[in-house]
C-alpha positions as CSV (number, residue, x, y, z in Angstrom):
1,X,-112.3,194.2,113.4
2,X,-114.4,193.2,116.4
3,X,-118.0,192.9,115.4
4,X,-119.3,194.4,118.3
5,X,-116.9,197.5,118.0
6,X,-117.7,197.9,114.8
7,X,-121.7,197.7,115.6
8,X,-120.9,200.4,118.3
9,X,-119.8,202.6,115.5
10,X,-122.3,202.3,113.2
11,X,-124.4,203.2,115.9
12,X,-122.8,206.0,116.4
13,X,-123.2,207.2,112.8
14,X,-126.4,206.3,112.5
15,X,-127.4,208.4,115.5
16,X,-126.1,211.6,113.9
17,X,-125.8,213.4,110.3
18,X,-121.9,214.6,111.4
19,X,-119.9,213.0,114.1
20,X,-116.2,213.7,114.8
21,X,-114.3,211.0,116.2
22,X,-111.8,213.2,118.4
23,X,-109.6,213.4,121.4
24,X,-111.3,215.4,124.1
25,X,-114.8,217.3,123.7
26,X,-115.5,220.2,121.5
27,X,-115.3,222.6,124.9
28,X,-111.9,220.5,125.8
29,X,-110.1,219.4,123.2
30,X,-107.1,217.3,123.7
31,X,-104.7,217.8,121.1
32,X,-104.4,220.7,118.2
33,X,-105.5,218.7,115.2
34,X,-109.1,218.3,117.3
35,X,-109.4,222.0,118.0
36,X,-108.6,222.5,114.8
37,X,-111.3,220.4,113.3
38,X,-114.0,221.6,116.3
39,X,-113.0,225.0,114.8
40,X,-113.8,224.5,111.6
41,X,-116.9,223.0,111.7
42,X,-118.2,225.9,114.1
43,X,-117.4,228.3,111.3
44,X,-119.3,226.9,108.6
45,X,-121.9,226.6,111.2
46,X,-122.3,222.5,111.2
47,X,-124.6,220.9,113.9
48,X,-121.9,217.7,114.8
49,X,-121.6,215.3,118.1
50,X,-118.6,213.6,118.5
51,X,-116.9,211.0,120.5
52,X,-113.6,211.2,122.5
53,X,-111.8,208.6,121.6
54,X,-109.3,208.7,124.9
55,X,-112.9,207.6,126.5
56,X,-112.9,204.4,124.6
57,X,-109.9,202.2,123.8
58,X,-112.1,199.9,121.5
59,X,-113.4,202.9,119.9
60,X,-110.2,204.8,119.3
61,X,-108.5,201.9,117.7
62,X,-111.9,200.3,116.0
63,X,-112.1,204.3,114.0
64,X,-109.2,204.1,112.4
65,X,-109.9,200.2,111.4
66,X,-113.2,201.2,110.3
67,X,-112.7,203.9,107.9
68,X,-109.2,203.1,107.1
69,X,-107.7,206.0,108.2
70,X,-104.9,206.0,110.6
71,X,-105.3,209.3,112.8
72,X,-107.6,211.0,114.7
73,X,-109.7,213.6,114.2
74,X,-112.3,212.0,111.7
75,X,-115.6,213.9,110.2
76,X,-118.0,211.4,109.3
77,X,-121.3,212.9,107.1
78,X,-123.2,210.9,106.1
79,X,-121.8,207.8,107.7
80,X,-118.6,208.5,105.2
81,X,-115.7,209.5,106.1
82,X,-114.2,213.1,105.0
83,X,-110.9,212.7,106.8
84,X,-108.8,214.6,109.9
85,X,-108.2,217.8,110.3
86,X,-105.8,218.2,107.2
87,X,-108.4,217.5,104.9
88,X,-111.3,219.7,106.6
89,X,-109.0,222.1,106.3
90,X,-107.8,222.2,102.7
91,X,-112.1,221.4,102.1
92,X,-113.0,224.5,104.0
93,X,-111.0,227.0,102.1
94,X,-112.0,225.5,98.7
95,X,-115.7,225.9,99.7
96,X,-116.3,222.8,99.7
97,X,-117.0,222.0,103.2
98,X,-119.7,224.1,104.1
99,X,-121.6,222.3,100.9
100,X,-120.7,218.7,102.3
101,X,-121.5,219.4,105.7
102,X,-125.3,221.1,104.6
103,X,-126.4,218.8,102.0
């Protein structure tokens, strides 16, 4: 990976507890997996920025480099990746989520 992208995204997550790499914004989301995941975070009431990754070329490829994960949406706490949407999802309805998110 690019050293600069990848200092770019550590920036990133060290400028916020929970970031969601995503295509679109949370008011404009660009594909269902990302409103999915903005949707799920709002309900367990998580404070998150995130990045849209159709912005950035270097970003949306550098993500999925970075935390070795090979679609987008990506929750970051923490600086560690949870996953996409799939996993957010199956987190949120065992609980587990909301926990992750407030610790």
């Amino acid at each position: 990976m690019n050293p600069e992208v990848k200092t770019k995204i550590e920036k990133i997550l060290d400028g916020s507890k929970i970031v969601l790499f995503m295509k679109g914004n949370p008011s404009f989301p660009q594909c269902g997996f990302s409103a999915r995941a903005v949707a799920i975070l709002r309900e367990v009431g998580a404070e998150f920025s995130s990045v849209d990754v159709l912005e950035d070329d270097d970003i949306r490829n550098g993500i999925k480099e970075y935390g070795n994960w090979p679609t987008i949406p990506q929750l970051y706490v923490n600086k560690k990746l949870l996953g996409g949407s799939d996993i957010m999802m199956e987190m949120y309805e065992a609980g587990e989520l909301t926990d992750a998110v407030k610790a």
